[in-house]
C-alpha positions as CSV (number, residue, x, y, z in Angstrom):
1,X,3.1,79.8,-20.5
2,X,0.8,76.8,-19.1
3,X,-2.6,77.0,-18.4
4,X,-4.2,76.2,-15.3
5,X,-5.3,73.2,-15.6
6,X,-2.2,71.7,-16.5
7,X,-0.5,73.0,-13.4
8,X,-3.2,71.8,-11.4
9,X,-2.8,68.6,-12.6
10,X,0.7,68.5,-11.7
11,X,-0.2,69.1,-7.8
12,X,-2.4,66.9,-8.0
13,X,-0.3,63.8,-9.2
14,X,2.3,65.2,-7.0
15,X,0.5,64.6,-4.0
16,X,-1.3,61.7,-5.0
17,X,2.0,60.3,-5.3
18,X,4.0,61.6,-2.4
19,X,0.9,60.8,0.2
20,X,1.6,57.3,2.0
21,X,-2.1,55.2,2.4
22,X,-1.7,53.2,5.7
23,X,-4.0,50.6,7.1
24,X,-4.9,51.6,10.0
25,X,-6.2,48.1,11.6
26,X,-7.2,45.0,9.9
27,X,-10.1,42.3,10.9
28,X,-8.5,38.8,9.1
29,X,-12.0,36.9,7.7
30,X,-11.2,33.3,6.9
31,X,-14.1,31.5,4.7
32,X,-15.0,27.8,5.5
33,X,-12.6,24.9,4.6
34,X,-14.2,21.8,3.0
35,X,-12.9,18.8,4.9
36,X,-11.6,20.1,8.2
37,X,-12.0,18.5,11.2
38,X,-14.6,18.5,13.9
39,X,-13.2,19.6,17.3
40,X,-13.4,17.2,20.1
41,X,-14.7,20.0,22.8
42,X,-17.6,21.9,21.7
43,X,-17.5,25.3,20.3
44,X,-18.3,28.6,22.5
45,X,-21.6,30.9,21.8
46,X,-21.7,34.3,21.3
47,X,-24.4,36.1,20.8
48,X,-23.8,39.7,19.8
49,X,-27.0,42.1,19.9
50,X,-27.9,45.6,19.3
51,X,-27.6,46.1,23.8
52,X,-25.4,43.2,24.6
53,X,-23.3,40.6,24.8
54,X,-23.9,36.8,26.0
55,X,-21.5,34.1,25.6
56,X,-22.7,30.7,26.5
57,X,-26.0,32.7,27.8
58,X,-23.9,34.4,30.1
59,X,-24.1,38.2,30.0
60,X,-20.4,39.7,29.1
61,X,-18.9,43.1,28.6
62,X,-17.3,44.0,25.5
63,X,-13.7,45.0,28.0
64,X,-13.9,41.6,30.0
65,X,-15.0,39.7,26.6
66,X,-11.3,38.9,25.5
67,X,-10.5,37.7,29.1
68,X,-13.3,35.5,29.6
69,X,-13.0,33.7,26.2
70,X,-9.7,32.9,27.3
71,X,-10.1,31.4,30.4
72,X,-12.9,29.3,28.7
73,X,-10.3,28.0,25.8
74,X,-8.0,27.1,28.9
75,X,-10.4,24.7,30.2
76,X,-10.9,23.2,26.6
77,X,-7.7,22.2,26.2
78,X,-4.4,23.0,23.9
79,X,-6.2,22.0,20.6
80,X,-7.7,25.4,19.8
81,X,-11.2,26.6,20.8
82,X,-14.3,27.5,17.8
83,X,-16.4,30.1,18.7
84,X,-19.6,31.2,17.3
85,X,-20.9,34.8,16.9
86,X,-24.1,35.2,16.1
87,X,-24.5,38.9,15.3
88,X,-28.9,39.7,15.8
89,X,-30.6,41.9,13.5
90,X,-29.7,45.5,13.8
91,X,-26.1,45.1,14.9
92,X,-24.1,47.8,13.0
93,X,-20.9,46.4,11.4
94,X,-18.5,48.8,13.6
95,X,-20.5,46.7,16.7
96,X,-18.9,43.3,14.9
97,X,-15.5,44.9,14.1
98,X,-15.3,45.9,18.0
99,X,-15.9,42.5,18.8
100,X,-13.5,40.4,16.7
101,X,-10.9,42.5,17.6
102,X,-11.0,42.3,21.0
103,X,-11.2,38.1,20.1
104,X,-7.7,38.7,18.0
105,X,-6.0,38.8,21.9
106,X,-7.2,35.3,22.5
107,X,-4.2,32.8,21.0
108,X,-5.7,29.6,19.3
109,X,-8.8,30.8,19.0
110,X,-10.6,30.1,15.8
111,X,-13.6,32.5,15.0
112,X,-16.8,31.8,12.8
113,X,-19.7,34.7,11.7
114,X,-22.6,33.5,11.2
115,X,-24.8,34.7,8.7
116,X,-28.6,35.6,8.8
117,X,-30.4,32.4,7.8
């Protein structure tokens, strides 16, 4: 006869390992590169606060944010567009998570978070 303990243990290793962990989305954070080059158009603004959104200074919506950062990149060129985010003080980290992945839709766009100074 077994004692409890032992059987519990056994469900518990058994659905430890017949459970499946998934990821359910993914935000890719790329640190800076020493030596790249500067951009020959300059970079887009956005400022991300606790109410709003502004890129440029220009108020956006979070829905008509991946839109609009496209049609700006279009104008720039083919070479890729940098944006800025500037999250303020108070912005929750779910608020910048909502943000960068509605900037994932936009092709050739490389994003930079910028810290508190």
């Amino acid at each position: 006869m077994t004692s409890l303990i032992d059987i519990i243990f056994l469900l518990l290793l058994f659905f430890m390992l017949s459970s499946t962990f998934t990821r359910f989305s993914e935000v890719e954070l790329l640190s800076a590169a020493s030596g790249t080059s500067v951009p020959s158009t300059p970079p887009l603004f956005l400022r991300l606060s606790v109410d709003d959104l502004s890129l440029n200074g220009q108020p956006v919506t979070l829905d008509d944010l991946a839109t609009t950062v496209s049609d700006k990149s279009a104008e720039s060129g083919d070479e890729g567009t940098l944006l800025l985010v500037s999250p303020a003080d108070g912005v929750s980290s779910q608020g910048l998570v909502d943000v960068l992945t509605r900037l994932r839709l936009v092709p050739q766009l490389s994003v930079r978070v910028l810290g508190a100074g």
